[in-house]
N, C-alpha and C positions, 0 to 999 in steps of 0.2 A: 322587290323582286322575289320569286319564288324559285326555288329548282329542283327538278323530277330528274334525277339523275343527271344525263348529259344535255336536257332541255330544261332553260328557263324562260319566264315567265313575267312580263311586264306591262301592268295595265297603265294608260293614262286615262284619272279619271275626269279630266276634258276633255277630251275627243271619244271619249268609252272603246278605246281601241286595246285589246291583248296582241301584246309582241311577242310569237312562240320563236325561239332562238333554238335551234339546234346546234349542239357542241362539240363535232367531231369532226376537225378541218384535216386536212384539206378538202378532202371528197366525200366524207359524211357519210359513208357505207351504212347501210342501215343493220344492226339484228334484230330479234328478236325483242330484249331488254330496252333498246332503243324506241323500238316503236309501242313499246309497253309506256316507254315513262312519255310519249309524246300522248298517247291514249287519257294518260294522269293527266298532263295537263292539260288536256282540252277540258277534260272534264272538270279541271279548277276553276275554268273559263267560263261554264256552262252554268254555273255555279257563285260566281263571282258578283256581285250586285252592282260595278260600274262598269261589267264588260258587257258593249251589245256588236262588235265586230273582232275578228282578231284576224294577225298577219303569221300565215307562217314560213320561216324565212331559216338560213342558215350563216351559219360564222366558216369562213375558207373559200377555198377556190370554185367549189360547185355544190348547187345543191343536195344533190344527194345521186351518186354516183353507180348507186345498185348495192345491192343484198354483200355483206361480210360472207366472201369465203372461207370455212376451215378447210383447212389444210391438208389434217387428216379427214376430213369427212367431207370433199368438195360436193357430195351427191345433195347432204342438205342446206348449203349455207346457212346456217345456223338456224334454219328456220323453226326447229322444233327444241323442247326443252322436256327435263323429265318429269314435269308435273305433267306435260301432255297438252301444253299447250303450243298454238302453232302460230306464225306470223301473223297468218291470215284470221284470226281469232281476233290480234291486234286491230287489223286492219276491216274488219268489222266494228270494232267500237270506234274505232274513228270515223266511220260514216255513219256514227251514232249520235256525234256530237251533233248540239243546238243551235250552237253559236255561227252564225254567215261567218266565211272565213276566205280569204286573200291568200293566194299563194307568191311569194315573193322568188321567181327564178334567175340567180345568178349562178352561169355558167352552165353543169351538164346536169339534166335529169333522164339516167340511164337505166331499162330494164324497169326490175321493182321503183327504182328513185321514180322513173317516170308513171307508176303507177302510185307514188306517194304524191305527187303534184298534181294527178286526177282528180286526187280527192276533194280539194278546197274548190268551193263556188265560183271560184275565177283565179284568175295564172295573170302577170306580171312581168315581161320578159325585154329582154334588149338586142342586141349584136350579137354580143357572146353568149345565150341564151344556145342551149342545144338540148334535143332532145332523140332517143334513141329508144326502139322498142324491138331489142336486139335477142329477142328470145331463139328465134328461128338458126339464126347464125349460131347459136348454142346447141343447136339441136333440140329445143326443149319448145314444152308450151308457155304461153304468157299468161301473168299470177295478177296478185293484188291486186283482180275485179278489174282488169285491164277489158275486159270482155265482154264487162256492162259500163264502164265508165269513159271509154277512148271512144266509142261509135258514137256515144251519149253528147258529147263533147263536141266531136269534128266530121260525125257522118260516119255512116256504117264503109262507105269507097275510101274516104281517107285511112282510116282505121283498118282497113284489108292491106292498101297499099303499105304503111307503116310495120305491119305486123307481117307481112307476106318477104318481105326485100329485107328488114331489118336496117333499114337504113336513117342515117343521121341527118335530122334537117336544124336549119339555126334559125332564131329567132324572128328574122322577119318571114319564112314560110311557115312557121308556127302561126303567128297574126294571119297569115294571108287564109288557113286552112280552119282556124278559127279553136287552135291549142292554146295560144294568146290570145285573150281579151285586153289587156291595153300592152300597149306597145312603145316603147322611150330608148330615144335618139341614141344616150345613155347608161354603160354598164351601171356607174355610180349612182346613178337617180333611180333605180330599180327599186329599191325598197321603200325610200321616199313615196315613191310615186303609188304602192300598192298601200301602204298605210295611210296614204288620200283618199286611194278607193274606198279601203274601210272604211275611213271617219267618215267619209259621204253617207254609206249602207247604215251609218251607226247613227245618224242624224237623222233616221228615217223613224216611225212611230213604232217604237218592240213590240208592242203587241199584237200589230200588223205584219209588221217582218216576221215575227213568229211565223204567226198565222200562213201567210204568203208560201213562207221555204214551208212548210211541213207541207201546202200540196203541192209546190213544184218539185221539192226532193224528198218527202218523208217515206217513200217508195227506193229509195234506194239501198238503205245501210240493209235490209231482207235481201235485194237482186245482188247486191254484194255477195251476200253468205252464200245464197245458191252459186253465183257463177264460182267462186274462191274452193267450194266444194267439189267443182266439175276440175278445176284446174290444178288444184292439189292433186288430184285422182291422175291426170294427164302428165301433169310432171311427173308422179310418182312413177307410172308406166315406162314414159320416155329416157329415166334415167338409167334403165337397165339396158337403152341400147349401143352400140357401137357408135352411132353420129352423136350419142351426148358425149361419149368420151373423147371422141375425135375434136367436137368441137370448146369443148374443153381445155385439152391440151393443144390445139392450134391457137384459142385464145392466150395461154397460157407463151406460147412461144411468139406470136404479135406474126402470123401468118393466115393467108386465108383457108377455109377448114376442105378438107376433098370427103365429103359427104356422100357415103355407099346406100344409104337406104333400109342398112341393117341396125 
């Protein structure tokens, strides 16, 4: 086993399957530093000579729950650091990786979480599976390439609908809309079941599956950067208005937000 900070890293080399674990339970808030060392390991993955699938999955209640607020600086959830580097930097070289990859979702993929669950080649989800694309209720714009990667996934109408209402659907409208690719009976068999899918993808010829993902998705990790460019700019604008602070501290006190438009 390998560890990049608060993700580790475990191949089996019969099934050529990497199990990327994320280590921040309960809810797995992402930062910056977070999505840097999950970047590391992909890229150990890509790199690795018995990994040709990997899972990426979390340890706690939900997979990843949305972006770490500071406290003192709620405008940027930690998104930026003083080398000048910014999440979405991150979240570019994760749509850089090589490796076919499985998303394993137990519990909530909330905001950014749900744009970190875009990212892998298929989703994994159950009962308690939820997802939420709750920008708008924040008063803000949607980030981490949600913009090229949710339409991509479930249709430009679903992705309007999700992004427009900011509302929360569970696991089996996920499968129905097609944010889930398989679907189990099962919170428990969720990750079982997405390390299947891998070893199945990972049973298939590498040099063909190369081949294959680089012209079904080697178009993506570019439309990433551009849209994360537009979207940084849009959040950046929106945070200066009165509905992001309104919907901030309405989140903040667990009420619905009364949004003026200013």
């Amino acid at each position: 086993m390998e560890t990049f900070g608060e993700i580790t890293v475990e191949v089996d080399a019969a099934s050529h399957v990497a199990v990327v674990e994320i280590h921040r339970p309960p809810n797995n808030f992402f930062s910056l530093e977070m999505l840097g060392s999950i970047a590391d390991a992909f890229d150990h993955v890509d790199h690795h000579p018995e990994a040709r699938a990997m899972v990426l999955c979390a340890e706690g209640k939900n997979f990843c729950a949305g972006a770490e607020f500071q406290p003192a600086n709620p405008r940027t959830t930690s998104a930026g650091a003083p080398s000048g580097r910014h999440i979405y930097d991150e979240a570019f070289r994760l749509y850089s990786a090589k490796t076919p990859s499985v998303a394993a979702i137990v519990g909530a993929a909330v905001g950014g979480g749900l744009g970190l669950a875009c990212m892998p080649d298929f989703r994994v989800g159950g009962p308690g599976s939820r997802f939420t694309a709750n920008f708008a209720k924040l008063g803000f714009h949607q980030g981490f390439g949600l913009s090229v990667s949710l339409p991509n996934i479930v249709g430009n109408q679903h992705a309007l609908d999700l992004l427009y209402t900011g509302r929360r659907i569970d696991g089996k409208r996920a499968f129905e809309i097609g944010l889930i690719d398989r679907y189990v009976e099962s919170d428990d068999h969720i990750r079982d079941a997405a390390i299947e899918l891998a070893s199945e993808i990972a049973s298939s010829a590498p040099l063909a599956l190369d081949s294959i993902r680089q012209t079904m998705r080697g178009h993506l990790a570019a439309a990433i950067r551009g849209a994360t460019d537009h979207e940084k700019a849009e959040q950046d604008r929106l945070t200066k208005t009165a509905d992001w602070r309104e919907g901030v501290k309405a989140m903040a006190e667990r009420r619905p937000p009364q949004f003026t438009g200013q």
